[in-house]
C-alpha positions in Angstrom: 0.0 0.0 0.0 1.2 3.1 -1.3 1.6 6.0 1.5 -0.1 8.7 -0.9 -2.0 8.8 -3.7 -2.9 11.8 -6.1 -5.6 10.4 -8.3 -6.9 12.1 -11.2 -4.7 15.4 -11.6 -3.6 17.0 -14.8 0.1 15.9 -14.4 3.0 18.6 -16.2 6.0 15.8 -15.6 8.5 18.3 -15.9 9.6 16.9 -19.5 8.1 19.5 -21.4 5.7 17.1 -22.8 1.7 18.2 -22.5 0.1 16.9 -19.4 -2.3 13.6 -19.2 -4.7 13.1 -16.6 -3.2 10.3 -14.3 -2.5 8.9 -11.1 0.2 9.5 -8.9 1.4 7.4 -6.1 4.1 8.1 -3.5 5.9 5.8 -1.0 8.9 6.6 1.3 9.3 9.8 0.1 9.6 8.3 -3.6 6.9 8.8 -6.5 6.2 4.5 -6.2 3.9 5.1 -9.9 2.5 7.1 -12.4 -0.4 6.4 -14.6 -3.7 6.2 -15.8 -6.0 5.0 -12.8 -3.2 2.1 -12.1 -1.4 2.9 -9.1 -3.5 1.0 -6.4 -4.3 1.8 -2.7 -3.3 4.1 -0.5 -3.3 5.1 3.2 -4.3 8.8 1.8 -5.7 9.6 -1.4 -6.2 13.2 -2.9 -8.9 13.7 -5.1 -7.1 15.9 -8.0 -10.1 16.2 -10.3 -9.4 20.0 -11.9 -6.0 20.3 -10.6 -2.3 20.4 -12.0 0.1 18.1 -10.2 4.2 18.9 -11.4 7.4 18.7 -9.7 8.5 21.2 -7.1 9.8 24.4 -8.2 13.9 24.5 -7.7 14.9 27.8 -7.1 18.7 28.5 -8.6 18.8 32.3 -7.3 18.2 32.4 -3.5 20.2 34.0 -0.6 19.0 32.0 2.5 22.4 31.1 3.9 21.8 33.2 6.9 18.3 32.8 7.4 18.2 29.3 7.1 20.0 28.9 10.4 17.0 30.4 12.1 14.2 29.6 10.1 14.7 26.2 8.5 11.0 26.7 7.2 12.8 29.3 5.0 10.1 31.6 4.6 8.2 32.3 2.4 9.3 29.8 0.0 8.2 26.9 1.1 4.7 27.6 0.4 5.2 29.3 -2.7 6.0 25.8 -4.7 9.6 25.6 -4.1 11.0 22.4 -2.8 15.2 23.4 -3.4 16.6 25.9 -3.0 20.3 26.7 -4.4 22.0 29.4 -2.1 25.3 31.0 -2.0 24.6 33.1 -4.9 27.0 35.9 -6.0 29.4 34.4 -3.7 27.9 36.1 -0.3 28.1 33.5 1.8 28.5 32.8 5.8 30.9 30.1 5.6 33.9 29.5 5.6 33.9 32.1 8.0 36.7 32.3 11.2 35.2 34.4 14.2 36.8 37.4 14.2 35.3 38.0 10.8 31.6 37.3 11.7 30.9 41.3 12.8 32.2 42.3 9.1 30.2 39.8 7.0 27.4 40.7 8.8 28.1 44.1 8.3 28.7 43.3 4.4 25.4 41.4 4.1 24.0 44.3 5.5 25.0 46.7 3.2 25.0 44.3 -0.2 21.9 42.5 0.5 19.7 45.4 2.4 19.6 42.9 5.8 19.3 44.4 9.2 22.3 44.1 10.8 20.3 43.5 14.3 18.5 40.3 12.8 21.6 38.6 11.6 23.5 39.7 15.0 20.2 38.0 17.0 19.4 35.3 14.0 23.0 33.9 12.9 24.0 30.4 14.1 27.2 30.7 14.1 28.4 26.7 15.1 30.8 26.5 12.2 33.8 28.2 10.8 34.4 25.7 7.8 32.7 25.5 4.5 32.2 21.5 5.5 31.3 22.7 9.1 28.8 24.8 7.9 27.0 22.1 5.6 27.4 19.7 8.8 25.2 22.1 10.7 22.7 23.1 7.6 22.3 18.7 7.7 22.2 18.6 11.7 19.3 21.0 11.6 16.9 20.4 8.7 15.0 22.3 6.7 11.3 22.6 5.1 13.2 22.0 1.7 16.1 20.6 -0.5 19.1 23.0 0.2 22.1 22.5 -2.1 25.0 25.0 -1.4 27.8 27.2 -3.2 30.9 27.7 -1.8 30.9 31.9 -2.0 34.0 33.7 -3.6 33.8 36.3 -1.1 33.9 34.6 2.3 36.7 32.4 0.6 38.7 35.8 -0.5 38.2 37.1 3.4 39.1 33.7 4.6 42.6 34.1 3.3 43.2 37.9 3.1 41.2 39.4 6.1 40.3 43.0 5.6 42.4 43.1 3.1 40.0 41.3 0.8 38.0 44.2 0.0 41.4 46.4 -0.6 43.7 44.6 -2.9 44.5 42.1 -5.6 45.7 38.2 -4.2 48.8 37.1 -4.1 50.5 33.5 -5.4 49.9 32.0 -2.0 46.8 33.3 -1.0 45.4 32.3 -4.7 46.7 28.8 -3.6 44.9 28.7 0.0 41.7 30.0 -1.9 42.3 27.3 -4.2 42.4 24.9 -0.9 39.7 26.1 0.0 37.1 25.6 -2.7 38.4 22.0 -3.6 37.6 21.2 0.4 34.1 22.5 0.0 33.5 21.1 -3.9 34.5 17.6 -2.3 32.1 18.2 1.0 29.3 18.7 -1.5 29.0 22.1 -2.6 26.5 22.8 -6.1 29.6 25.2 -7.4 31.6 28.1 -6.8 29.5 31.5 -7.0 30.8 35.0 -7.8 30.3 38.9 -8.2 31.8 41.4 -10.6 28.9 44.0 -10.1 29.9 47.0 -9.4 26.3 47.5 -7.5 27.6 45.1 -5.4 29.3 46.8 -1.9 29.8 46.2 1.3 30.4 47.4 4.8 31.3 51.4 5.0 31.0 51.7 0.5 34.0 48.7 -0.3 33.5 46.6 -3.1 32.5 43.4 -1.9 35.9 40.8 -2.0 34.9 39.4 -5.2 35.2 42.2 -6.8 38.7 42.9 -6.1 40.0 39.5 -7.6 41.7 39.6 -10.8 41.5 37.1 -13.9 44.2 35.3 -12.9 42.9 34.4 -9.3 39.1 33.9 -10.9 40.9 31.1 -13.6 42.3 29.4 -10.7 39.2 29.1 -8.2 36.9 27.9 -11.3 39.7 25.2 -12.0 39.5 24.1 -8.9 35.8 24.1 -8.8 35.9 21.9 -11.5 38.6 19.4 -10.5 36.0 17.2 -9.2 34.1 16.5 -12.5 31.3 18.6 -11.3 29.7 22.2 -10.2 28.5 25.0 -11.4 30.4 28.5 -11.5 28.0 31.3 -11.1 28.6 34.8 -11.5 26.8 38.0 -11.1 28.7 40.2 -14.2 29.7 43.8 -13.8 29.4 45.2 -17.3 33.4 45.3 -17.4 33.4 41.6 -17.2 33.4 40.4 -21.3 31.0 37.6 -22.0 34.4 35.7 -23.9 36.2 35.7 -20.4 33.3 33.7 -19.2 33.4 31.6 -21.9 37.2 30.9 -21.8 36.2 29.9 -18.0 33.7 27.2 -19.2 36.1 26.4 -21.5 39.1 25.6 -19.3 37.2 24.0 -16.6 34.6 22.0 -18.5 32.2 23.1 -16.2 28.8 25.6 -17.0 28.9 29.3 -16.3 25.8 30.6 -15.3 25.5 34.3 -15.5 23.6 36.7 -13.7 21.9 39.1 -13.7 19.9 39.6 -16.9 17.6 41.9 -16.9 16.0 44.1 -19.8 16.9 47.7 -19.1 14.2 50.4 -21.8 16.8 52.9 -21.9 19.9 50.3 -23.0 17.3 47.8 -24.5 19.3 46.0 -27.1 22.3 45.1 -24.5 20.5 41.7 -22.6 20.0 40.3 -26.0 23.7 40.9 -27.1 24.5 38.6 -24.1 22.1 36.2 -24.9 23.2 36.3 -28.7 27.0 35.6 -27.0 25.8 33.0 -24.6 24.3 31.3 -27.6 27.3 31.8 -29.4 29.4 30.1 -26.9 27.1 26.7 -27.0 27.4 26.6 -30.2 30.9 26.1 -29.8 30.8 23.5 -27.1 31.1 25.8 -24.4 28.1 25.7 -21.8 27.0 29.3 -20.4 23.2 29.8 -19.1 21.4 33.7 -19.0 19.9 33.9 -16.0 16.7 36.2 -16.0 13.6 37.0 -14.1 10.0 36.8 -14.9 9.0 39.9 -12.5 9.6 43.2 -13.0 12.2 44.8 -11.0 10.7 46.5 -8.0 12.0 47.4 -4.8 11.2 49.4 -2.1 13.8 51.4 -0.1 14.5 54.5 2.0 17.6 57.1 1.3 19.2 55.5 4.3 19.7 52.3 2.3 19.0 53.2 -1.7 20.1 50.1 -3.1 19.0 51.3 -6.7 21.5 54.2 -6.1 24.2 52.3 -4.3 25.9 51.3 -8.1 26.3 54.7 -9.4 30.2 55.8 -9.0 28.9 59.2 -8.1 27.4 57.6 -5.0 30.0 56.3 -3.4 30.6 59.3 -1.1 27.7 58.6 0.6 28.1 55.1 1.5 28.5 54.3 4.7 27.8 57.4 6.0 25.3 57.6 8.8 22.9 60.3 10.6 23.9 63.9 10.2 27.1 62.8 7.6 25.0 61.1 5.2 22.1 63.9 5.4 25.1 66.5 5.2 26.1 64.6 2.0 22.5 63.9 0.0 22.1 67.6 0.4 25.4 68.7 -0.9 24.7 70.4 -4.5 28.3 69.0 -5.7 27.1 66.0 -4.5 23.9 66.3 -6.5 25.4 66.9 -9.5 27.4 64.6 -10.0 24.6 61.9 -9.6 23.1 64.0 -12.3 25.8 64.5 -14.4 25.7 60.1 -14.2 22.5 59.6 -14.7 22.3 61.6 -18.1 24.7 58.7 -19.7 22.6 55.7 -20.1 23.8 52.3 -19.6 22.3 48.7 -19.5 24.8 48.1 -16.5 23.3 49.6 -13.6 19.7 49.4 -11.5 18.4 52.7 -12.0 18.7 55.2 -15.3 16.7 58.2 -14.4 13.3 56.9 -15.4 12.0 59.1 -12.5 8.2 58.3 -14.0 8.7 54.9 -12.7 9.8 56.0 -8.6 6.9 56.7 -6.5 6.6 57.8 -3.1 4.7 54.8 -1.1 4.7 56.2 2.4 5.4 59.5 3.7 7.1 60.0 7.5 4.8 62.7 8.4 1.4 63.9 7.9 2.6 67.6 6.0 4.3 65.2 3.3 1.0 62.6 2.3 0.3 64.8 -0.3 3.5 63.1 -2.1 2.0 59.4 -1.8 1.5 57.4 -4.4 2.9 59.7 -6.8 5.9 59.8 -9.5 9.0 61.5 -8.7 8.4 62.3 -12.1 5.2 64.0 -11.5 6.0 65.8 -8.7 8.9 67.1 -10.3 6.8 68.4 -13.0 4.4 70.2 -11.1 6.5 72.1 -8.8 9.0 72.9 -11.7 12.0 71.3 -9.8 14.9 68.9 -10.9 13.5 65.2 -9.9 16.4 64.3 -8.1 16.4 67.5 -5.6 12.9 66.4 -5.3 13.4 62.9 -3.7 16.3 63.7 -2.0 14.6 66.9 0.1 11.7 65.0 0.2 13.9 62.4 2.2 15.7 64.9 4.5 12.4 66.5 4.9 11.0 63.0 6.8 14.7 62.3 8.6 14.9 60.0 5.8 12.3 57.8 6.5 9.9 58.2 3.3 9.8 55.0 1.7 9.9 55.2 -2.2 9.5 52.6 -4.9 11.3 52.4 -8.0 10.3 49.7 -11.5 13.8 49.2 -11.7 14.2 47.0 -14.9 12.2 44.0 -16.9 9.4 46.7 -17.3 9.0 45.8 -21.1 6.9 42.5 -21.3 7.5 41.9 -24.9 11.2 42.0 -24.1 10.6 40.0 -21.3 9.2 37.8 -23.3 11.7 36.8 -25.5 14.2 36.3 -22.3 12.0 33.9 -21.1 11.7 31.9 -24.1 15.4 31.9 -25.2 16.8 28.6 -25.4 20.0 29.0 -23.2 18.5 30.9 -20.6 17.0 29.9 -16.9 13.9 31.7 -14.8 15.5 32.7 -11.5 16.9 35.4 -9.6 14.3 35.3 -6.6 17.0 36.1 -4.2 14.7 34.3 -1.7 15.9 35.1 1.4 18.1 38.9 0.8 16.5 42.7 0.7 13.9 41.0 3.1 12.4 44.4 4.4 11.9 46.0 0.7 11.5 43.1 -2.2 10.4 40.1 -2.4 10.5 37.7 -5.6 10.4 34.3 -3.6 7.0 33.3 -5.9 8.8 34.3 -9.2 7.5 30.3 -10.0 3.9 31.1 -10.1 4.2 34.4 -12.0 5.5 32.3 -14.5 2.9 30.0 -14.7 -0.2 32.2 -14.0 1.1 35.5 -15.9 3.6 34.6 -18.6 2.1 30.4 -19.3 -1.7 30.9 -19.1 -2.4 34.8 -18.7 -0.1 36.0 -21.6 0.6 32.8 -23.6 4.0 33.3 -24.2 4.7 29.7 -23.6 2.8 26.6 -22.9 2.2 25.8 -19.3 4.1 22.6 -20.0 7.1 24.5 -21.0 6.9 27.0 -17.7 6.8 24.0 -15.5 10.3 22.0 -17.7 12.2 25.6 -16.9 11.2 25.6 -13.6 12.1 21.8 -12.6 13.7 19.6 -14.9 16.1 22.3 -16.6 17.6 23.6 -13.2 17.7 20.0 -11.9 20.0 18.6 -14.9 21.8 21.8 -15.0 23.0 21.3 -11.5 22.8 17.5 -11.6 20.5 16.9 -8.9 19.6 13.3 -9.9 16.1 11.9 -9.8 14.7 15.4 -9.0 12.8 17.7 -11.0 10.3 14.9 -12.8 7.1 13.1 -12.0 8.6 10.0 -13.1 8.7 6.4 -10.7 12.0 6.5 -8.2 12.0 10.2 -8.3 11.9 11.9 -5.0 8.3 12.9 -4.5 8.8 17.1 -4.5 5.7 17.6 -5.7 3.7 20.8 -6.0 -0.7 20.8 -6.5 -2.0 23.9 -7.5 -5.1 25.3 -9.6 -3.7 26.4 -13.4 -7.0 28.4 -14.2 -5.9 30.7 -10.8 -2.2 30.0 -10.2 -0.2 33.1 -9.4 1.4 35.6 -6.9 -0.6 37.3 -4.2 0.1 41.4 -3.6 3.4 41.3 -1.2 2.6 42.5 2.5 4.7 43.1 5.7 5.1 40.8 8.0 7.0 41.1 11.4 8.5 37.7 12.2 12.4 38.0 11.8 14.5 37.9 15.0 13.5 40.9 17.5 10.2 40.9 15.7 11.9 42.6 13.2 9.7 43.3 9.8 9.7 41.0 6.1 8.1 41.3 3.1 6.1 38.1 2.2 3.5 37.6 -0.3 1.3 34.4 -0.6 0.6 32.0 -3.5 -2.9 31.9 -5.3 -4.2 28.3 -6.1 -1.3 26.5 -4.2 -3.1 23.4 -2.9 -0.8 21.7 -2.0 3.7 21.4 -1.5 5.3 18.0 -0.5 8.8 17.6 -0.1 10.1 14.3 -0.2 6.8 12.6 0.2 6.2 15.2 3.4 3.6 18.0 2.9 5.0 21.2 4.4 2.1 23.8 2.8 -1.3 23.8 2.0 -4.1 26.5 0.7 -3.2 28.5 3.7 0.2 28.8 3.4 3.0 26.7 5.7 1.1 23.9 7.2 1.4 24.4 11.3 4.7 22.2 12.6 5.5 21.7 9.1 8.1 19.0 8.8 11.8 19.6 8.2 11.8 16.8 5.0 14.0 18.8 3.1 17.6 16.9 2.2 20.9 18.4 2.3 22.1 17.5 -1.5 25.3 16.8 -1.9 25.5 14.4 -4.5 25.3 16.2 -8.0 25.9 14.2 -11.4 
């Protein structure tokens, strides 16, 4: 007798193939059969009738590393469809990780990936220094779903060089411990080595993040010995300074895939995403593996001048970061300050967040009640009715409200068409959730059921078939996560039940949850009926199921 049995559901198998109406049957945390009203008893059945039954949605974009050693429910995934998640990407990562440097990889996290530094300080589990350590804990203590792990380029870089990692170029020998380093954590199980040349990418007090102070030379030698082992995946988050034939050359030498990050379709640069596309394509034609990844979702985020992320990439920023209270107001109302932001902003580039599109930045919530007026409004607009320069608008609105006022800004992927034809491209993979970072002011995590409500049924830009392969069984034999990411008999039973005429993404909403009580932004699937993981249900049509289990798997093993 089976232990589960999903009879009658529309079943998407991952393959690409159209669905059939069928029976599925699990046992021991395995799918036990699949087929047409053949599968026998079972000590629960679930009547399917109307329903889509597919494989769990694998997430290859999240940052969770330090949130799942607090919340091994790793919210608000798990009840969004996603039964694995891949973290370490872009190379910020806890581990390896020796004590003394805990306060500044905190502190960089904070900066890089908009986290409160008071939640990490109170949330952080910090029982491991090692890359292997690390996984042993992530295995001791469980988690609501699969977890598989990249072994992040910039904890490795401050491993070996200290605070120096953020300042200088390696040396020989500390290329050669870095080297150490990553072979220890490839052979402990780690998906790949994961990367960032973005220049949006800073830390604590304005410095780069360590990655991005590592030259050719010492980013040829970690991806070799990423992919000594015969597996692994390097990922890397490209600053526009970083030519798509240096990646190549990478997948090249090491034999391994290069996935790149992050491609997004920018209206004032909008030919520039497809010439990387055109060159990923390029390279597979020659033999050489790279994968685009893009996003489904427009770009939106949230955020206050005391932590503009959108901003944070411009060169003419940098002043201001890390700066603090009176400095940093002293600073955003400097006019040679302001005008050198403006001077920026008039050259247009596909390789930054924000381009002066000042139509698509709106004020969400004003600090005081003289300032509601503003709400819900376009910089833009504003800046046209009171006859002012945009910029000086936001800005004095900020110092107006002690920098409280909370703006949005439609960052990028605002062009559906465009977005279109990212989605469909045949070398590129639907990701960058980042699950788990910029919890306070975005939130992506259901990126899965956009695709499927939105771009599969809503838009038709591709069969809801084809949404589901991208979604399970591409990511899976990318990253060689065997028997995952099918409805097929002896595959682990991550298993996702959902409605397709209603499937999608509920409006996002704040939450306060995090350590200290701290606040999130969450949002909640529409016509989720169901998420197992490994046989184990762990969400429901309300969301995480109370006491959920901890069935996820540590995966180590990768093909």
């Amino acid at each position: 007798m089976h232990d589960l049995l999903f009879s009658g559901a529309l079943i998407l198998d991952g393959s690409g193939n159209p669905p059939v109406v069928g029976d599925v049957a699990v046992t021991s945390g395995r799918i036990d059969a699949v087929g047409p009203g053949s599968c026998g008893d079972a000590r629960r059945v679930i009547p399917a009738d109307g329903l889509a039954l597919m494989p769990g949605i694998i997430d290859s974009h999240t940052h969770f590393d330090a949130q799942i050693t607090w919340d091994p429910w790793v919210r608000p995934s798990s009840a969004l469809g996603v039964t694995t998640a891949v973290i370490g990407n872009c190379g910020f990562t806890i581990a390896p990780c020796r004590p003394l440097d805990r306060d500044v990889t905190m502190r960089n996290l904070t900066q890089v990936e908009g986290m409160s530094l008071d939640v990490l300080r109170q949330g952080i589990r910090w029982e491991f220094e090692s890359f292997p350590e690390y996984l042993a804990q992530l295995r001791r203590s469980g988690s609501a779903v699969n977890v598989a792990a990249y072994i992040g380029h910039s904890s490795v870089r401050t491993y070996v060089m200290g605070n120096e990692a953020s300042r200088r170029t390696a040396c020989g020998p500390e290329i050669a411990q870095m080297q150490a380093l990553v072979r220890e954590a490839m052979q402990a199980g780690a998906v790949g080595f994961a990367s960032s040349t973005s220049p949006a990418h800073n830390g604590e007090g304005g410095l780069p993040m360590p990655s991005r102070l590592a030259d050719d030379t010492e980013m040829q030698a970690l991806v070799r010995a990423m992919g000594e082992c015969g597996h692994g995946v390097f990922m890397l988050t490209k600053g526009g300074h970083t030519p798509m034939s240096f990646l190549e050359s990478l997948a090249a030498t090491s034999g391994r895939p290069v996935m790149v990050a992050a491609l997004l379709h920018n209206s004032t640069n909008p030919a520039a995403v497809f010439e990387d596309l055109d060159a990923i394509d390029a390279a597979n034609s020659r033999g050489h593996r790279l994968i685009g990844q893009v996003s489904c979702c427009p770009l939106t985020m949230d955020f206050t001048m005391q932590s503009p992320y959108p901003a944070e990439g411009l060169l003419s920023w940098q002043p201001a970061l890390g700066l603090h209270g009176a400095a940093l107001k002293a600073m955003l109302a400097s006019r040679d300050f302001r005008d050198g932001v403006r001077a920026e902003l008039a050259t247009p580039t596909n390789f930054r967040l924000f381009n002066a599109e000042w139509d698509k930045v709106q004020v969400v919530e004003a600090a005081t009640e003289a300032q509601t007026r503003y709400e819900q409004r376009s910089i833009g607009d504003i800046a046209r009715v009171e006859g002012r320069d945009p910029l000086d608008v936001m800005l004095d609105l900020a110092l107006a409200e002690d920098l409280r006022t909370v703006f949005t800004a439609q960052l990028l992927n605002s062009d559906e068409a465009a977005v279109g034809r990212m989605l469909n491209h045949p070398h590129s993979l639907v990701s960058l959730s980042d699950a788990g970072a910029h919890l306070t002011f975005f939130n992506d995590a259901g990126f899965g059921l956009h695709l499927m409500g939105h771009w599969a049924r809503d838009r038709a830009t591709m069969p809801l078939s084809e949404a589901v392969r991208r979604l399970t069984s591409l990511p899976a034999q990318l990253f060689g996560m065997q028997g995952r990411g099918m409805v097929r008999k002896n595959y682990a039973a991550d298993l996702l039940l959902f409605d397709p005429k209603t499937v999608g993404r509920g409006p996002k909403r704040r939450v306060f949850d995090l350590p200290g009580g701290a606040p999130r932004l969450t949002t909640d699937g529409i016509g989720v009926h169901g998420v197992w993981v490994n046989g184990e249900m762990v969400a429901d049509r309300q969301g995480l199921v109370k006491a959920a289990p901890l069935a996820g798997k540590l995966l180590t093993d990768f093909a």
